[in-house]
Every structure is written in structure tokens, then in C-alpha cells.
N, C-alpha and C positions, 0 to 999 in steps of 0.2 A: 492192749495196754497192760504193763505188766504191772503188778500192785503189790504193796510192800505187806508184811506177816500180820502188823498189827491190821492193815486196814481187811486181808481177807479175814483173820479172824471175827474182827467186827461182823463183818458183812454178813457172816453166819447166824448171828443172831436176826437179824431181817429175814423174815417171808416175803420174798418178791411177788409170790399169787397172795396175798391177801392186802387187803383196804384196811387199813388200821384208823379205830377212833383219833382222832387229835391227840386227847391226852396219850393214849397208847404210845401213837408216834413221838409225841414228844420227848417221852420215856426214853421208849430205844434212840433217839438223835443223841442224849446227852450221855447213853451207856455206850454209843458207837462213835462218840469224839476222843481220838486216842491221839489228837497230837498237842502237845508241849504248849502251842500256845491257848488262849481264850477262839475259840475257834467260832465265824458268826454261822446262822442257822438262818437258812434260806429256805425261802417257800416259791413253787414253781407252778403256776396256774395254765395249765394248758385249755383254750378255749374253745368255743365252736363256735365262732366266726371265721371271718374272713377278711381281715384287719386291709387286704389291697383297698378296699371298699370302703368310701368315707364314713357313710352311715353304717358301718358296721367296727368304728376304732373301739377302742377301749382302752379310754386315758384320764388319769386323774391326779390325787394327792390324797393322804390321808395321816393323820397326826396318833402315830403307837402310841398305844398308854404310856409305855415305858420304855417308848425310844429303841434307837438301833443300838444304844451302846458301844457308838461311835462318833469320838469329837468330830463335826460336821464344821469346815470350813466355807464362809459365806462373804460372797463378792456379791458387792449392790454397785449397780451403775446407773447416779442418779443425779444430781447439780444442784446448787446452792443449798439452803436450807436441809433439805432431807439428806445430802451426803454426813450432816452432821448426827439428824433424826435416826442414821439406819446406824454408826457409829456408838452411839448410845446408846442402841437397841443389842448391840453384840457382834452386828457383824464386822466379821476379820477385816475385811476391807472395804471401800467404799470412794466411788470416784467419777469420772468422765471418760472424754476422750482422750485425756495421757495414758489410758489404761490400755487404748486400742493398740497402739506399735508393742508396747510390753509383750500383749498377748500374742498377734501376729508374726511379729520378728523376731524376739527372743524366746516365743516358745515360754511362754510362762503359763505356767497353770497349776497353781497352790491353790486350789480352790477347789469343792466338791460340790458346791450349789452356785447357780449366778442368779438374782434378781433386776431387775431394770424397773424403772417408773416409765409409763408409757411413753413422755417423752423421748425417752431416751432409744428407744425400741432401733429408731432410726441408724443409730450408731451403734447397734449390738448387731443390728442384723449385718453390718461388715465382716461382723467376726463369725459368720454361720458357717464359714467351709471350714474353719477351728472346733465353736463349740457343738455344732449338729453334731457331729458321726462320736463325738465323746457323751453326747445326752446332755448336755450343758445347757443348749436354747433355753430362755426364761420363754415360758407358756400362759398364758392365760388361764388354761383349764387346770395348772398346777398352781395357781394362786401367784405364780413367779413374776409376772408381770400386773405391777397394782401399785399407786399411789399410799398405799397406807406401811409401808417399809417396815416400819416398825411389829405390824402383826407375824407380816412374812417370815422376816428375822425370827422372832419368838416362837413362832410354830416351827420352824425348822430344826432351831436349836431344843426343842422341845420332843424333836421326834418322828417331826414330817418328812412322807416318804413320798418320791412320786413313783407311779405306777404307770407301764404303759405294754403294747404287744410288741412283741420281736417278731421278725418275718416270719418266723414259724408257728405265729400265734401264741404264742406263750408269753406270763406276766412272768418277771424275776423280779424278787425283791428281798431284801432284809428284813428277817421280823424278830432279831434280839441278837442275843451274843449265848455260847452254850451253858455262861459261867449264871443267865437269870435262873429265877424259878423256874415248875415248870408253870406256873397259875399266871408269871408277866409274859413265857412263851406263848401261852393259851389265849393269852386277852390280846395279844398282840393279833396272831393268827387271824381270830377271829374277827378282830377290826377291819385287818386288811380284808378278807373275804366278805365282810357285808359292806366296804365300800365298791368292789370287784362288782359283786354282785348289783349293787345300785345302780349302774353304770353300767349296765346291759343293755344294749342297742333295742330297741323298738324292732328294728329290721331281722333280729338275731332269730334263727328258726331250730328246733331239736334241742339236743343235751346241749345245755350251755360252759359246766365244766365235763371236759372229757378225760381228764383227771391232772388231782395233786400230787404233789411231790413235795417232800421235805428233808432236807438234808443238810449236814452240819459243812464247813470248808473241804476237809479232807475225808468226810464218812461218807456212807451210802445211802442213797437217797429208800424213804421208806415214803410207802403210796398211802395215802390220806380216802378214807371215805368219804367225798365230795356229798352226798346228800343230805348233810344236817346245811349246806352254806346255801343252799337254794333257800 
């Protein structure tokens, strides 16, 4: 793949053999983001499981100090009372079953988070060949699926991230934008890897991260020394 002046220059400044402290890396991600816009800075947790295996997933939610620094749009699918309860609370939209053809047939999805009241579960789960393979499914384990609307709403708009493994075992996630500190990068990081970390299977055997990665949109990823997150 061939790469543009600015991003090999960047790249020169990373040591691809060495494990950089956090604050280290987070230094170089914001001295190797060369492009024009607010560019977000991802963290990439490669695991030592083996996520085909129940008792070995790794999935959860966790609320950044200081958010992704990204306006989070929020569909609740919920009925009477609480469609007004979760409208109050901030989220963008909020409704029932008129929502199911929207999503289905017109292909709609202005949304980046979906919540449902368990009731409702019934009529979301129609829409699983749309929102599964986008990460959409409201979860339990992500708080997404709960009666209490209103907390959901406000930790999300607040910063909540969900986390989970890609088939290759890896977490991807958002942990700020390049334009924070580096001390809201730092606290962010660090949140997401001691919930990572809490949520380490019973069944999980060996190095449990087999390493980090941190990298801004368009920069190169710089490798993280994983053993302060144990």
C-alpha cells in the first residue's frame, strides 16, 4: 500500500521494536497526526483468547472520563411512557414498531448507538440481519438493553464506549480525538484497559494481552507496553 510524504515521514519518528509507555505513545500519536482534520486516536487490544468460545468472549461497556469526542447519536426502542422518559434524557430519537420498515426498507440508520427496554427486545430482534453485522444489537452486557432509559442515554452521551473481540481477537475502540490532552488521552486509555482487563474470562490461560496498539486515523500505529494494564 503506498503512503503519502507526510504519513512516511511521520512513521519515522516511531520505533516499530520498541513498547512505548502510554504517556510515551501518546506523545508520538499526536506528533504523527498530520492530517487537516481532528483526527480520533484508537487503541487496539489484541487478546489471548479465543473469542470462537463462549466462556472465553470479551465484551462489555465502559464510560471515558472524557468521552470520544464525538457527538453520539441515540435511537431507543421503547413504548408509552419511557419513549418520552428517553426523549428527555437526550436521545436523538425514540419509538416503536413504526421504526422497524424505516430501518428495514428504507435503509435508514442515522444512528450510532440503539437501546431497547426489554420489552421491546422482541421487535428489535427483526431487525438483527440490519443491525448485528453494523454492531448495532442493543446487549445486555453493554447496558443497551435496560428499563432504566434514562441512565443508558446519559452514560452514552457521557462517553460510553462498548467494547468487544473481532474474529481475530482484537478489541478496537475509541479512546479520544488527537485535538485532547495528553492526561484525557491517558485517563481514557487507561479506563478502557482496567475494564478490558476486569473482564478477563476465568477460562483465559497465558499472556492475556499479547499486545497494544495505538494509533491516530491516518498515523501509524505505535506499540504500547501492555504490562502496567495487568
Amino acid at each position: 500500500m503506498k503512503r503519502g510524504k507526510k504519513y512516511v515521514e511521520a512513521a519515522k519518528l516511531v520505533d516499530r521494536t520498541k513498547q512505548y509507555e502510554v504517556s510515551e505513545a501518546v506523545d508520538l500519536i499526536k506528533k504523527t497526526a498530520v492530517a487537516k482534520f481532528d483526527e480520533t486516536v484508537e487503541a487496539h487490544f489484541r487478546l489471548g483468547v479465543d473469542g470462537r468460545h463462549a466462556d472465553q468472549q470479551v465484551r462489555g461497556a465502559v464510560v471515558l472520563p472524557h468521552g470520544t469526542g464525538k457527538k453520539v447519536r441515540v435511537l431507543v426502542f421503547a413504548k408509552g411512557d419511557k419513549v418520552d422518559e428517553a426523549l428527555a434524557a437526550g436521545a436523538d430519537y425514540a419509538g416503536g414498531d413504526e421504526l422497524v420498515p424505516k430501518i428495514q426498507n428504507d435503509g435508514w440508520l442515522d444512528f450510532d448507538v440503539v437501546v431497547a427496554t426489554p420489552d421491546m427486545m422482541g421487535i428489535v430482534g427483526r431487525l438483527g440481519r440490519v443491525l448485528g453485522p453494523k454492531g448495532l444489537m442493543p446487549n445486555p452486557k453493554a447496558g443497551t438493553v435496560t428499563m432504566d432509559v434514562t441512565k443508558a442515554v446519559n452514560d452514552i452521551k457521557a462517553g460510553k464506549i462498548e467494547y468487544r473481540l473481532d474474529k481475530s481477537n482484537i478489541i478496537h475502540c475509541p479512546v479520544g480525538k488527537v485535538s485532547f490532552t495528553e492526561e484525557q488521552l491517558i485517563e481514557n486509555i487507561n479506563a478502557l484497559a482496567a475494564a478490558i482487563t476486569k473482564a478477563k474470562p476465568a477460562s483465559a490461560k497465558g499472556q492475556y494481552y499479547r499486545s497494544v496498539t495505538l494509533a491516530s486515523t491516518m498515523g501509524p500505529g505505535v506499540k504500547v507496553n501492555a504490562a502496567k494494564f495487568i
